[in-house]
PyMOL Python script that loads the backbone (N, CA, C, O; Angstrom):
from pymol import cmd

cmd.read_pdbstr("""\
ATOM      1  N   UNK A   1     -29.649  -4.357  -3.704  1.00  0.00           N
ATOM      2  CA  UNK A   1     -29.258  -3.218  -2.899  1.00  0.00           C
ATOM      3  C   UNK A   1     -29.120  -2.008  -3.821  1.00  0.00           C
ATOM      4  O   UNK A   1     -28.465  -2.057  -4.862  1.00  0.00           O
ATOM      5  N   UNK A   2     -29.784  -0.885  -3.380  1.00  0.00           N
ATOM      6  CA  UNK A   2     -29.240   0.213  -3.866  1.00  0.00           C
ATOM      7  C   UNK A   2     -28.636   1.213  -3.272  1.00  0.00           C
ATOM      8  O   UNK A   2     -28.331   1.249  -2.080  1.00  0.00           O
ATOM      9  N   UNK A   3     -28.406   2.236  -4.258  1.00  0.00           N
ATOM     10  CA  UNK A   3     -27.952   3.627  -3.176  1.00  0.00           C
ATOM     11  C   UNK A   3     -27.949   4.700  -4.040  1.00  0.00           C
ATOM     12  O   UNK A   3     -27.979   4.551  -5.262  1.00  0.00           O
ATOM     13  N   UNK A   4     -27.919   5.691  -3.533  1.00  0.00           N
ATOM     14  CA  UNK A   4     -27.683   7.164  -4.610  1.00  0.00           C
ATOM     15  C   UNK A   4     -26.407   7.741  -4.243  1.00  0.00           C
ATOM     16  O   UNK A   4     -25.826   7.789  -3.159  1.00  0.00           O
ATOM     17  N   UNK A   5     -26.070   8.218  -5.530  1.00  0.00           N
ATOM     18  CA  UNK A   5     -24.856   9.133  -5.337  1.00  0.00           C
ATOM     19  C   UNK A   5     -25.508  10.444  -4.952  1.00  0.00           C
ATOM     20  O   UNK A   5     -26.672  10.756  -5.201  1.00  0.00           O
ATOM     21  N   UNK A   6     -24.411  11.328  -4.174  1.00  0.00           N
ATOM     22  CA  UNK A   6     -24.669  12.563  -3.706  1.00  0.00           C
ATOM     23  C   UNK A   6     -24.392  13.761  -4.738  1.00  0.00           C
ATOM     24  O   UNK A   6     -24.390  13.164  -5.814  1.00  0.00           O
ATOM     25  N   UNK A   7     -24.174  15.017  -4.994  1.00  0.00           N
ATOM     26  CA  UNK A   7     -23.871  16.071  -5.470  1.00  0.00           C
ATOM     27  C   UNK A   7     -23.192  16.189  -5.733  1.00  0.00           C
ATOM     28  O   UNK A   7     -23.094  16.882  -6.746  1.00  0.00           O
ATOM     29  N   UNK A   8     -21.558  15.442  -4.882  1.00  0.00           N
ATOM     30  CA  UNK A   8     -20.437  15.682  -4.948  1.00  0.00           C
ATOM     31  C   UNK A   8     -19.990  14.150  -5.849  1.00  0.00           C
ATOM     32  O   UNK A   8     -18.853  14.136  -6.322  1.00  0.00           O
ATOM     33  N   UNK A   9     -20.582  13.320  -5.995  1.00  0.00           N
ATOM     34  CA  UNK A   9     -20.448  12.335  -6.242  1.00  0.00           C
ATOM     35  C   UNK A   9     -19.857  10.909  -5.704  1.00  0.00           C
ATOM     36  O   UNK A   9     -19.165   9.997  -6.155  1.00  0.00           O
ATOM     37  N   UNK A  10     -20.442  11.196  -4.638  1.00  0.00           N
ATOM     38  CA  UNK A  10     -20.243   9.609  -3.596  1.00  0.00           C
ATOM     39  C   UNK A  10     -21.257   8.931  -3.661  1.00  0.00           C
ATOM     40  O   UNK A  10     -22.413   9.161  -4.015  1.00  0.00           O
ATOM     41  N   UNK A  11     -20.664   7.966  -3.242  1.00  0.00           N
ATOM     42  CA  UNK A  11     -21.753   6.685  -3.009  1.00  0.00           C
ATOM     43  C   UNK A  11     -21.974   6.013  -1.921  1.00  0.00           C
ATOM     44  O   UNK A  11     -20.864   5.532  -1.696  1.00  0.00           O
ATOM     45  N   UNK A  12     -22.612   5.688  -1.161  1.00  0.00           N
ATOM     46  CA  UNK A  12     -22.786   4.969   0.009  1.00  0.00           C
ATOM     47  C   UNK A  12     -22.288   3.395  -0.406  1.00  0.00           C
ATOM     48  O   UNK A  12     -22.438   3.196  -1.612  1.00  0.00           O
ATOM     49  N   UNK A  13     -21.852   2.491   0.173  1.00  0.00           N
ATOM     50  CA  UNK A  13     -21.240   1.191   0.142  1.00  0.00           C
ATOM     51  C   UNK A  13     -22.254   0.670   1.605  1.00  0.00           C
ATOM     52  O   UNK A  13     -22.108   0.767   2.823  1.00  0.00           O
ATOM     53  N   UNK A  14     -23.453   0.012   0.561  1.00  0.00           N
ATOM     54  CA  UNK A  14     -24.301  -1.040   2.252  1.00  0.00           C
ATOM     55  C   UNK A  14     -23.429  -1.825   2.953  1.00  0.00           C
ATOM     56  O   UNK A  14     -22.536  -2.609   2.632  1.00  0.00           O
ATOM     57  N   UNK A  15     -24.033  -1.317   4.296  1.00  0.00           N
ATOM     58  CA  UNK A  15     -23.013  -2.578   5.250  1.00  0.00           C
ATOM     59  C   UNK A  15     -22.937  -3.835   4.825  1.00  0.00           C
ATOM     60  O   UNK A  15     -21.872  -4.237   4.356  1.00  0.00           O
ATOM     61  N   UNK A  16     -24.135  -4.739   4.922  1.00  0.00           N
ATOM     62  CA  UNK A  16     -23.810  -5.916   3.900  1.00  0.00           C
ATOM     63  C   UNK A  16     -22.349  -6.161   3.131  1.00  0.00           C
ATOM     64  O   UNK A  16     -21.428  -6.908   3.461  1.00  0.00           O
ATOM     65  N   UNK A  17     -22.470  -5.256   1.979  1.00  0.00           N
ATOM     66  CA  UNK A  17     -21.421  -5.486   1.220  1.00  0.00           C
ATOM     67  C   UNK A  17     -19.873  -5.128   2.260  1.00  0.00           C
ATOM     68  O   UNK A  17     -19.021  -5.900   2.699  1.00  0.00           O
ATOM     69  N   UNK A  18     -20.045  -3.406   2.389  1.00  0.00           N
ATOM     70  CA  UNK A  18     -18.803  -3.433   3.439  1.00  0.00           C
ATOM     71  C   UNK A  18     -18.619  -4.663   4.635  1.00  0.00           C
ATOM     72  O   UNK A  18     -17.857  -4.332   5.543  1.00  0.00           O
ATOM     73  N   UNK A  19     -19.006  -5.547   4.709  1.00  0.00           N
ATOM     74  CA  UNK A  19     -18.549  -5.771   5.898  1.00  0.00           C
ATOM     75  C   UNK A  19     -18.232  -7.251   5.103  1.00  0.00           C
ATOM     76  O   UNK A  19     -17.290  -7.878   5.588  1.00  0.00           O
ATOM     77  N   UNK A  20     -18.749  -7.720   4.221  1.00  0.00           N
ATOM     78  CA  UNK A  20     -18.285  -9.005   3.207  1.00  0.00           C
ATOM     79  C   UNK A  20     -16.960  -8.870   2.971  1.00  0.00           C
ATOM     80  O   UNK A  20     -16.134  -9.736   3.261  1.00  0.00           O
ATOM     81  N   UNK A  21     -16.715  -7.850   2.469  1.00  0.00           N
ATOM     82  CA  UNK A  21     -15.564  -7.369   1.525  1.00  0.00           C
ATOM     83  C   UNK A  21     -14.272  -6.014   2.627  1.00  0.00           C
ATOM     84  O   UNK A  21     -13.470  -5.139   2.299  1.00  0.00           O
ATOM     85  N   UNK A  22     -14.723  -6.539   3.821  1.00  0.00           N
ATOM     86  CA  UNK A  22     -13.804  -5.819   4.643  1.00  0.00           C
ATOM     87  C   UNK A  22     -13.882  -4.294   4.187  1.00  0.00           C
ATOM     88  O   UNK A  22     -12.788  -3.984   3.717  1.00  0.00           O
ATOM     89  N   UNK A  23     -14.522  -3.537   4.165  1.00  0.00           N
ATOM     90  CA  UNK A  23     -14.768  -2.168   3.224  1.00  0.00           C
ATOM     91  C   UNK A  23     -14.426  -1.292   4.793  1.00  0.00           C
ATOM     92  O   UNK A  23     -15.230  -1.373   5.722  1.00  0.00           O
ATOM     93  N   UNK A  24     -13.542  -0.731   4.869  1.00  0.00           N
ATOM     94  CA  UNK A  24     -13.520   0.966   5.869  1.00  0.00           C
ATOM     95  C   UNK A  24     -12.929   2.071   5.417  1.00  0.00           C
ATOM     96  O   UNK A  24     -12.347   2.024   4.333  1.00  0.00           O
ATOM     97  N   UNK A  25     -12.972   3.299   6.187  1.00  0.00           N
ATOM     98  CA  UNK A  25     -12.204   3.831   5.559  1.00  0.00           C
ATOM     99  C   UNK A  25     -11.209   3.679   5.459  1.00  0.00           C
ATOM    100  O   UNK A  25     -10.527   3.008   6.233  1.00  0.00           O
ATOM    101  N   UNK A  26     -10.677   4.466   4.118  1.00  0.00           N
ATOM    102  CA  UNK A  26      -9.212   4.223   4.259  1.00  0.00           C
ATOM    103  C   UNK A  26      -8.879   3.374   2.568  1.00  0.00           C
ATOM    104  O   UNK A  26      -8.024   3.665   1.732  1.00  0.00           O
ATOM    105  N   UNK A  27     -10.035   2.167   2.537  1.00  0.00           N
ATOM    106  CA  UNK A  27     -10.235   1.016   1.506  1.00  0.00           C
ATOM    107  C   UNK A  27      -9.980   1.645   0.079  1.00  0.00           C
ATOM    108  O   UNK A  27     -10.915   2.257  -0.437  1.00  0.00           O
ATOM    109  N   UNK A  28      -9.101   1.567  -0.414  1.00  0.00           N
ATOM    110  CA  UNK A  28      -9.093   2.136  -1.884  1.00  0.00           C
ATOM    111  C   UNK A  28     -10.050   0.909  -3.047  1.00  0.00           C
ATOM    112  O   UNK A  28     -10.178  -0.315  -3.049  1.00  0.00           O
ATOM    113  N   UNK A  29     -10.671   2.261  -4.110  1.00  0.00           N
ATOM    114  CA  UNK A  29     -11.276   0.411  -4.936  1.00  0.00           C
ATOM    115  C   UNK A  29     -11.141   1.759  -6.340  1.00  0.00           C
ATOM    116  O   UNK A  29     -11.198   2.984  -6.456  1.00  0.00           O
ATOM    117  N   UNK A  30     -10.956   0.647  -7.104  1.00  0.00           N
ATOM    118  CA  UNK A  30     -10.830   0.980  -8.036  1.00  0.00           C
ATOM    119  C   UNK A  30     -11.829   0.751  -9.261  1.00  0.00           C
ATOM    120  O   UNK A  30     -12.166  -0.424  -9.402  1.00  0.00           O
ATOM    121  N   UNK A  31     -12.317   1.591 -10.096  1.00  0.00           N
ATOM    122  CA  UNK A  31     -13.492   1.596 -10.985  1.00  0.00           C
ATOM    123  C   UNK A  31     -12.911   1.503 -12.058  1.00  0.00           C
ATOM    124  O   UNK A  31     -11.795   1.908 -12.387  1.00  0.00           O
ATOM    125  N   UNK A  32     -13.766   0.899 -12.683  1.00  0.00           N
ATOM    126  CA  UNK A  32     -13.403   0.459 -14.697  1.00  0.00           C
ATOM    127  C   UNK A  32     -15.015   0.435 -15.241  1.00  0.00           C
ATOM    128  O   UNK A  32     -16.012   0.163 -14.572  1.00  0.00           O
ATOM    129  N   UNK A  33     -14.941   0.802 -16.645  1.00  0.00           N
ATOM    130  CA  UNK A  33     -16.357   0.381 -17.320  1.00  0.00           C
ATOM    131  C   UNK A  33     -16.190  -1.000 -17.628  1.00  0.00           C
ATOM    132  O   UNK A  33     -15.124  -1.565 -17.872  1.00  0.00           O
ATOM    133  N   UNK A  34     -17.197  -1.439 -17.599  1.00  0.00           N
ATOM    134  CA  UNK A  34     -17.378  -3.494 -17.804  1.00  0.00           C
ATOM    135  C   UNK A  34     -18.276  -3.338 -19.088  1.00  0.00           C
ATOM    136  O   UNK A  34     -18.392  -4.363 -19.760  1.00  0.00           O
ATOM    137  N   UNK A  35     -18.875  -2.298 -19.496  1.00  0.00           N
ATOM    138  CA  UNK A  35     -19.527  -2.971 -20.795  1.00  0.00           C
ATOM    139  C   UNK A  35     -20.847  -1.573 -20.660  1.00  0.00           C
ATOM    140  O   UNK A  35     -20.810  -0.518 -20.026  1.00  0.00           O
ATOM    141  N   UNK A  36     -21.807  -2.103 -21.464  1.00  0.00           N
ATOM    142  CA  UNK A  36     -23.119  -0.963 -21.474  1.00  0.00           C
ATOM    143  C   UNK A  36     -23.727  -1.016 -20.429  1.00  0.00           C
ATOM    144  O   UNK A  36     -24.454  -1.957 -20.109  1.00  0.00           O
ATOM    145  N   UNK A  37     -23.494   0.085 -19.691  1.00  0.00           N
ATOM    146  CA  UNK A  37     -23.965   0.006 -18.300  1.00  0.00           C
ATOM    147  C   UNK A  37     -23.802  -0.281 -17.004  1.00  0.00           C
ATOM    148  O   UNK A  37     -24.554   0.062 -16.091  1.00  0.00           O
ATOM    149  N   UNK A  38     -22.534  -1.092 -16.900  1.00  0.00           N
ATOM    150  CA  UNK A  38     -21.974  -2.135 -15.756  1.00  0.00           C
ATOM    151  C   UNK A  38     -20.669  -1.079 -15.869  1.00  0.00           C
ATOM    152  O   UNK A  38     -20.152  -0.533 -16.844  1.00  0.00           O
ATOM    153  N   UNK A  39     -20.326  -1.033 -14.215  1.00  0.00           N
ATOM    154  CA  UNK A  39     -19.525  -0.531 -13.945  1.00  0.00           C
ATOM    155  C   UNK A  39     -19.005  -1.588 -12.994  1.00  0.00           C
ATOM    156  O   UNK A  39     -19.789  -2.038 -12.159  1.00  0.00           O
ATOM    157  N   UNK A  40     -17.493  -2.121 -13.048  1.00  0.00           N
ATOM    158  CA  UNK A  40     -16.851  -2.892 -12.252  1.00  0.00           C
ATOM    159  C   UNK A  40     -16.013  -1.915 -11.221  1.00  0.00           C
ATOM    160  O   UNK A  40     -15.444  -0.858 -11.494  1.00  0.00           O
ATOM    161  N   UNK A  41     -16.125  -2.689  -9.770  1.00  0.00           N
ATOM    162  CA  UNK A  41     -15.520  -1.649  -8.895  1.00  0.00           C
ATOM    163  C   UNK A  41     -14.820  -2.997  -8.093  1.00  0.00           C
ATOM    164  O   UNK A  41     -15.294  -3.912  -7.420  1.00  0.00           O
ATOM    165  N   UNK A  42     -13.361  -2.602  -8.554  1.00  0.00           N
ATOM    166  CA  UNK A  42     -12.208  -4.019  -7.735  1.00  0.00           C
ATOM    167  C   UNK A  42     -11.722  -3.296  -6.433  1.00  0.00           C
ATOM    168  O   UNK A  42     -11.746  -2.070  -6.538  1.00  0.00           O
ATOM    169  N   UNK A  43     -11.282  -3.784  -5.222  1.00  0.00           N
ATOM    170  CA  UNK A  43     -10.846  -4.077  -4.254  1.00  0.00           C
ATOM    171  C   UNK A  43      -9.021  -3.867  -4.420  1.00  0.00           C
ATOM    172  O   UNK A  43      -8.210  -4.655  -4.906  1.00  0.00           O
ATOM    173  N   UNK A  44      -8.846  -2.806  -3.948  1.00  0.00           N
ATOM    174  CA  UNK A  44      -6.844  -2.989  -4.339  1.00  0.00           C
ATOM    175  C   UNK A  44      -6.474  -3.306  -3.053  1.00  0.00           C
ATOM    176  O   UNK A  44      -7.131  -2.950  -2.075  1.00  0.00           O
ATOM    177  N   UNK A  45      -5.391  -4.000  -2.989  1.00  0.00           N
ATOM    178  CA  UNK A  45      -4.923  -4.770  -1.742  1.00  0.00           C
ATOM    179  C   UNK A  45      -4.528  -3.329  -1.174  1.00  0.00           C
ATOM    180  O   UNK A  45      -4.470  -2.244  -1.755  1.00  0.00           O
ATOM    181  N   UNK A  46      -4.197  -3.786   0.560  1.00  0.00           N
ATOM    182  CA  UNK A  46      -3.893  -2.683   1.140  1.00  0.00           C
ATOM    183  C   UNK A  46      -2.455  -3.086   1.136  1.00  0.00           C
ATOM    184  O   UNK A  46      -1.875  -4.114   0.786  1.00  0.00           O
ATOM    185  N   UNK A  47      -1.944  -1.582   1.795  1.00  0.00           N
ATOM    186  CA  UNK A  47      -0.288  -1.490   1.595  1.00  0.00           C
ATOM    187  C   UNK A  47       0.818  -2.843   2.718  1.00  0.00           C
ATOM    188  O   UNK A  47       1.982  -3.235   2.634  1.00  0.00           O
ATOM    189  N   UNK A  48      -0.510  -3.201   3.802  1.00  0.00           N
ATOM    190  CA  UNK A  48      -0.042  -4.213   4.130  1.00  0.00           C
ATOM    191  C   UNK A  48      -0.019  -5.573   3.815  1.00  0.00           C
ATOM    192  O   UNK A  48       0.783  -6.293   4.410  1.00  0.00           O
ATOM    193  N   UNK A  49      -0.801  -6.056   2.940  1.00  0.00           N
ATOM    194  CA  UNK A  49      -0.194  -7.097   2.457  1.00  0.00           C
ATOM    195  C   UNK A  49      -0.381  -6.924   1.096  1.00  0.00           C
ATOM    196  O   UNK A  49      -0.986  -7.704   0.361  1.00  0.00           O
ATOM    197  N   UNK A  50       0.366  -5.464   0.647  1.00  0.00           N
ATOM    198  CA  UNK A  50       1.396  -5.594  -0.575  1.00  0.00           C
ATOM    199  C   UNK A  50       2.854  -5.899  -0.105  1.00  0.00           C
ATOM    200  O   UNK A  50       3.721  -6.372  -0.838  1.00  0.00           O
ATOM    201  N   UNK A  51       3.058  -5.481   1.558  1.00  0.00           N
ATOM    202  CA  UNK A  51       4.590  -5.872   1.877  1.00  0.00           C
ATOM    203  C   UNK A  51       4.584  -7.323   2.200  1.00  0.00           C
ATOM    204  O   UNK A  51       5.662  -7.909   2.296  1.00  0.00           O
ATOM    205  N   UNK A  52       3.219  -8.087   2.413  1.00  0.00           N
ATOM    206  CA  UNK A  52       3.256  -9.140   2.337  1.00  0.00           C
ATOM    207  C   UNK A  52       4.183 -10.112   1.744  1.00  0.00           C
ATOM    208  O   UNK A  52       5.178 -10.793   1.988  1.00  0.00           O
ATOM    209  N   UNK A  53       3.060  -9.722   0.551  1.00  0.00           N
ATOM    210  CA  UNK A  53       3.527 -10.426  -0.699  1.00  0.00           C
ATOM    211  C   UNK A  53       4.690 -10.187  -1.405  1.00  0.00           C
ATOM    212  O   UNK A  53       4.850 -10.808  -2.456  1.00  0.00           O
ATOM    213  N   UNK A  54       5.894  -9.072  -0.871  1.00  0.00           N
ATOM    214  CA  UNK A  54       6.967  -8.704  -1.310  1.00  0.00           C
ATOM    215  C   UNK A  54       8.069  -9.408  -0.760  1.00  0.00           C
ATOM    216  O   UNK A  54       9.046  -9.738  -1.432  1.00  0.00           O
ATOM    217  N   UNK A  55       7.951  -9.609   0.271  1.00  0.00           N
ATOM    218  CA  UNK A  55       8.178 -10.432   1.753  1.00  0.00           C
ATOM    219  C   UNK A  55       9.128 -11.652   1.427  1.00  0.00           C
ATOM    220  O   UNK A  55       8.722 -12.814   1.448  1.00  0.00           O
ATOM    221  N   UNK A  56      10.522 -11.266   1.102  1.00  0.00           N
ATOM    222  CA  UNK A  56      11.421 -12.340   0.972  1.00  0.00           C
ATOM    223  C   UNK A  56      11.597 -11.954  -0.674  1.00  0.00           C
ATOM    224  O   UNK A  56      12.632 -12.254  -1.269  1.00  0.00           O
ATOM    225  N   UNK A  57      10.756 -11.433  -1.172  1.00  0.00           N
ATOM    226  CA  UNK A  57      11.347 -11.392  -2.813  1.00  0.00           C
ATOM    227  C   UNK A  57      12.490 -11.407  -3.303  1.00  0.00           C
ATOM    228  O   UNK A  57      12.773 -11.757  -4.449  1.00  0.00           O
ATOM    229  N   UNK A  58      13.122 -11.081  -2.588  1.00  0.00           N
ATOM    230  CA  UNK A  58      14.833 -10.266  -3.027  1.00  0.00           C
ATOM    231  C   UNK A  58      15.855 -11.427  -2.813  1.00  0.00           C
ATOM    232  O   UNK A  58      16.951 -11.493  -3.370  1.00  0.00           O
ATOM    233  N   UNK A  59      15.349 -12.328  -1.937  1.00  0.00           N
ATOM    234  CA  UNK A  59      16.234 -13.163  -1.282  1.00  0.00           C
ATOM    235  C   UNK A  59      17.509 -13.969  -2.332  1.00  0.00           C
ATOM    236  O   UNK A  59      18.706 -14.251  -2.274  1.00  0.00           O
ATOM    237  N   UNK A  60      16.711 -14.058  -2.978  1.00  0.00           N
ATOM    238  CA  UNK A  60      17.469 -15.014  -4.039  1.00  0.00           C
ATOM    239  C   UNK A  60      18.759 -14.073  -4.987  1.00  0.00           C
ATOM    240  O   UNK A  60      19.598 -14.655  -5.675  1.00  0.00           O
ATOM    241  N   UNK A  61      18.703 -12.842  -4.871  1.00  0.00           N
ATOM    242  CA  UNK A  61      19.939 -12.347  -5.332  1.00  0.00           C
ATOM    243  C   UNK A  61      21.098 -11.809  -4.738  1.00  0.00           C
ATOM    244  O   UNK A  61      22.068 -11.176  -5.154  1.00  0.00           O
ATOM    245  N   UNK A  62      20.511 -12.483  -3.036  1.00  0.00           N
ATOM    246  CA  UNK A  62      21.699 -12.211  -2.120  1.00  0.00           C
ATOM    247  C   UNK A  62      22.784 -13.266  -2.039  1.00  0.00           C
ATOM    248  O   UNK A  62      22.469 -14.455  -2.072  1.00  0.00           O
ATOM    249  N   UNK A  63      24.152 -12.851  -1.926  1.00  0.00           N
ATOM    250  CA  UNK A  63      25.243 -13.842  -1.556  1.00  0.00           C
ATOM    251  C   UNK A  63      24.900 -14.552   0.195  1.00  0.00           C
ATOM    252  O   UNK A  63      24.208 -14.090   1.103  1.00  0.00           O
ATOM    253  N   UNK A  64      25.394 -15.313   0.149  1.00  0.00           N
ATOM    254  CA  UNK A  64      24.972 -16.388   1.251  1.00  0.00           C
ATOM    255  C   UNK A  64      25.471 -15.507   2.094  1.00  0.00           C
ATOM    256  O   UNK A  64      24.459 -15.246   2.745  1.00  0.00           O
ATOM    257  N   UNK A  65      26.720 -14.555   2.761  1.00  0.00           N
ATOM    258  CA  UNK A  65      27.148 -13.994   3.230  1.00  0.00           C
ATOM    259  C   UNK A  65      26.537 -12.540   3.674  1.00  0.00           C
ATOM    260  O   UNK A  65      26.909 -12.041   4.736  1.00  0.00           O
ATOM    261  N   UNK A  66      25.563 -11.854   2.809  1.00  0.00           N
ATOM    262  CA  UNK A  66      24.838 -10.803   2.813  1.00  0.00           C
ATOM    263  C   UNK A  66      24.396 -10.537   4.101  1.00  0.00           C
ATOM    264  O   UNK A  66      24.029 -11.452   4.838  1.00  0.00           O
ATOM    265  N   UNK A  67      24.395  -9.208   4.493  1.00  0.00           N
ATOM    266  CA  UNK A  67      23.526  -8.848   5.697  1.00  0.00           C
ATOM    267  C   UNK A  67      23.096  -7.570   5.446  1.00  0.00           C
ATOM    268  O   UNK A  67      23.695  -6.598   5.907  1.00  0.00           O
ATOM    269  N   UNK A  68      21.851  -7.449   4.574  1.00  0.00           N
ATOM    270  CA  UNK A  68      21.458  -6.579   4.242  1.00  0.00           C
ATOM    271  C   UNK A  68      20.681  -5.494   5.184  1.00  0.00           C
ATOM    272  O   UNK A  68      20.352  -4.403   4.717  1.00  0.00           O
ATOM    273  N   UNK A  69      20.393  -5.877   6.616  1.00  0.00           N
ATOM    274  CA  UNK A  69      19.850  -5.189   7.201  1.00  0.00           C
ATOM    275  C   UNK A  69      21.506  -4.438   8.201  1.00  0.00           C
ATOM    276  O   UNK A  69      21.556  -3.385   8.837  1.00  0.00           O
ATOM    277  N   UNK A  70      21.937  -4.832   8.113  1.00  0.00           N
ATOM    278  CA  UNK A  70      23.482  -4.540   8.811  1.00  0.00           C
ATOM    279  C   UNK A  70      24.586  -3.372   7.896  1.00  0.00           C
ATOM    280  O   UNK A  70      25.568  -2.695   8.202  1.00  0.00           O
ATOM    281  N   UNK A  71      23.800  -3.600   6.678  1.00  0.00           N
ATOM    282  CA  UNK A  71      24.435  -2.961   5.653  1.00  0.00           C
ATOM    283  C   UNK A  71      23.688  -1.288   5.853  1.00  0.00           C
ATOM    284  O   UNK A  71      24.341  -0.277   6.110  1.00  0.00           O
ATOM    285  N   UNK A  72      22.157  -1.344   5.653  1.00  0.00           N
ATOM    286  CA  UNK A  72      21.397  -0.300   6.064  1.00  0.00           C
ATOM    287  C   UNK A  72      21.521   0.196   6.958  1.00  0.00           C
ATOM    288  O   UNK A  72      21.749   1.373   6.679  1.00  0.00           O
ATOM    289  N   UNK A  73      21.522  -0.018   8.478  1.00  0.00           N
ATOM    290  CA  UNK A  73      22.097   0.280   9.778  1.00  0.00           C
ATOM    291  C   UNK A  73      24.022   1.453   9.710  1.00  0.00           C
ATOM    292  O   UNK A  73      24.378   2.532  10.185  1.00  0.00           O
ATOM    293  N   UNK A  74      24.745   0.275   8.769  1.00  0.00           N
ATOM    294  CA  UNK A  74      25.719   1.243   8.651  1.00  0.00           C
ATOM    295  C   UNK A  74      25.801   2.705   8.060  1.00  0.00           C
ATOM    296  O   UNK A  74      26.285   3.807   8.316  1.00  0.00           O
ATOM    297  N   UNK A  75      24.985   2.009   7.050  1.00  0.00           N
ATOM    298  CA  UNK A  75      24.855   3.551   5.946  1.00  0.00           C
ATOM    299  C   UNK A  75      24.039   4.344   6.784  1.00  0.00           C
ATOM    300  O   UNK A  75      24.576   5.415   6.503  1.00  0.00           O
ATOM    301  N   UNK A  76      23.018   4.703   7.725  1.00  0.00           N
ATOM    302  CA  UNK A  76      22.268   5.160   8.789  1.00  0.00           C
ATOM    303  C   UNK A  76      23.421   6.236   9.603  1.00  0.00           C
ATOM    304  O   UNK A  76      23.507   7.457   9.473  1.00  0.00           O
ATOM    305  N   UNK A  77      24.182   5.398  10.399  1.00  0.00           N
ATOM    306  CA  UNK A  77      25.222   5.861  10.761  1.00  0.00           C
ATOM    307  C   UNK A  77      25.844   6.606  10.136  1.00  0.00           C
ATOM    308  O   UNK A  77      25.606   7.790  10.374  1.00  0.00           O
ATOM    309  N   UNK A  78      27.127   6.238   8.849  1.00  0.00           N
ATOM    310  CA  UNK A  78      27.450   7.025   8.154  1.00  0.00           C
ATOM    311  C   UNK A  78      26.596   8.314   8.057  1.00  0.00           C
ATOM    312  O   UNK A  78      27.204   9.278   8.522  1.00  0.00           O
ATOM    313  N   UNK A  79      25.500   8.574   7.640  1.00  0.00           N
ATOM    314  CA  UNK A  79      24.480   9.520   6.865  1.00  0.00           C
ATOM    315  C   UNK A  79      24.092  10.729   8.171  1.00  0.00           C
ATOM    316  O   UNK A  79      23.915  11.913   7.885  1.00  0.00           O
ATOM    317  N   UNK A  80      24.015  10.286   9.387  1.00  0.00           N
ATOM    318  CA  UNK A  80      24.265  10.762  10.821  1.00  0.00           C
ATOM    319  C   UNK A  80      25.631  11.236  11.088  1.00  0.00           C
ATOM    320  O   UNK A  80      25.684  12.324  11.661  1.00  0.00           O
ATOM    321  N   UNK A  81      26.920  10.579  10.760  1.00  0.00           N
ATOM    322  CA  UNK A  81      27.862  11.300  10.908  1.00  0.00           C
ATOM    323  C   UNK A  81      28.215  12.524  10.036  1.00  0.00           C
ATOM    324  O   UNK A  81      28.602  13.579  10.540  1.00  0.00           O
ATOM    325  N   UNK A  82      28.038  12.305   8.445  1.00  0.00           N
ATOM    326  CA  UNK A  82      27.953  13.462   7.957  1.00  0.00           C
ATOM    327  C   UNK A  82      26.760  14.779   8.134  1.00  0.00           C
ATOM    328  O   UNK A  82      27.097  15.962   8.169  1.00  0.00           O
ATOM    329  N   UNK A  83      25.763  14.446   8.202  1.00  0.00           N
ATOM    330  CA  UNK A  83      25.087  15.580   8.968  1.00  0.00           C
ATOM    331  C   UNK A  83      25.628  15.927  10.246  1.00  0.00           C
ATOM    332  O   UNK A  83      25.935  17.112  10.125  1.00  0.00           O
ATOM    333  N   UNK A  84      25.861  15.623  11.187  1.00  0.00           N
ATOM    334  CA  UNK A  84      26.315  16.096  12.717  1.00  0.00           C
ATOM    335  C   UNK A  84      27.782  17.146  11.787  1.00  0.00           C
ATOM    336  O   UNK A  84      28.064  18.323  12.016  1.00  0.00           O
ATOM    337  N   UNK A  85      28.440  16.235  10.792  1.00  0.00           N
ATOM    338  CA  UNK A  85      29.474  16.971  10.007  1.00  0.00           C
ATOM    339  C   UNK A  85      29.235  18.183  10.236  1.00  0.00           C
ATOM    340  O   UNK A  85      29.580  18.922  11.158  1.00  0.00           O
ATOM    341  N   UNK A  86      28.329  18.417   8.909  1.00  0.00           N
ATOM    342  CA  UNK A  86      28.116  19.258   7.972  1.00  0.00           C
ATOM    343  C   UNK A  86      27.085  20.590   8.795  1.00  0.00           C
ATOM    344  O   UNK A  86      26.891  21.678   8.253  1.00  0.00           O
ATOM    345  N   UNK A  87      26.404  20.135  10.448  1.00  0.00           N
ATOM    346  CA  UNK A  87      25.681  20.970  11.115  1.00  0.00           C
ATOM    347  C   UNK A  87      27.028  21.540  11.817  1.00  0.00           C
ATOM    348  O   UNK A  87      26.884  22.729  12.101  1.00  0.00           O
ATOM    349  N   UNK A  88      27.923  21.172  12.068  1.00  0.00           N
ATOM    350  CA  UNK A  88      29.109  22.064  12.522  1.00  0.00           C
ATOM    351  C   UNK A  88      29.755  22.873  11.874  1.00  0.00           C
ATOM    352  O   UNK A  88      30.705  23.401  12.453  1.00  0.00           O
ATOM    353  N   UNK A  89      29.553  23.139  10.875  1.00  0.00           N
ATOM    354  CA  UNK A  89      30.312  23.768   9.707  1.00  0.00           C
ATOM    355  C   UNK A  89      29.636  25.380   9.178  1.00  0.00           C
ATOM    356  O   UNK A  89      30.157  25.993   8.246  1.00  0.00           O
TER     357      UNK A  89
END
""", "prot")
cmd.dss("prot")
cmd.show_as("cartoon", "prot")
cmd.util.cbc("prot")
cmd.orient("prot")
């Protein structure tokens, strides 16, 4: 497969390949030199399953008791009461 870069310096990505490699817009990839001549172009995960893979990470430095989403919710509140505050003032 080939392709030409344009003026501005793009490249067309053949369907073939885009559609192997899930390619749309949006797809970030990242370029490196590989050696004389070879240019390697990697695939960076998308932002959704980077939260994937984040997905419980933390767990293990919570106390059994923790309610970390209950904790956020409060501070929410709090952070709402002082603005409503501080817009009266």
């Amino acid at each position: 497969m080939t392709t030409t870069v344009t003026e501005s310096n793009q490249v067309g990505i053949p369907p073939e390949i885009a559609r192997d490699f899930d390619i749309h817009p949006g797809t970030q990839l990242e370029w490196a030199k590989a050696g004389e001549g070879t240019i390697l172009v990697k695939l960076l995960p998308r932002r959704g399953e980077l939260a994937r893979q984040l997905m419980g990470a933390g767990r293990r430095w919570l106390k059994p008791e923790a309610d970390p989403v209950g904790d956020l919710i409060s501070e929410r509140e709090q952070d709402d009461k002082l603005d409503q505050a501080d817009e009266r003032q």
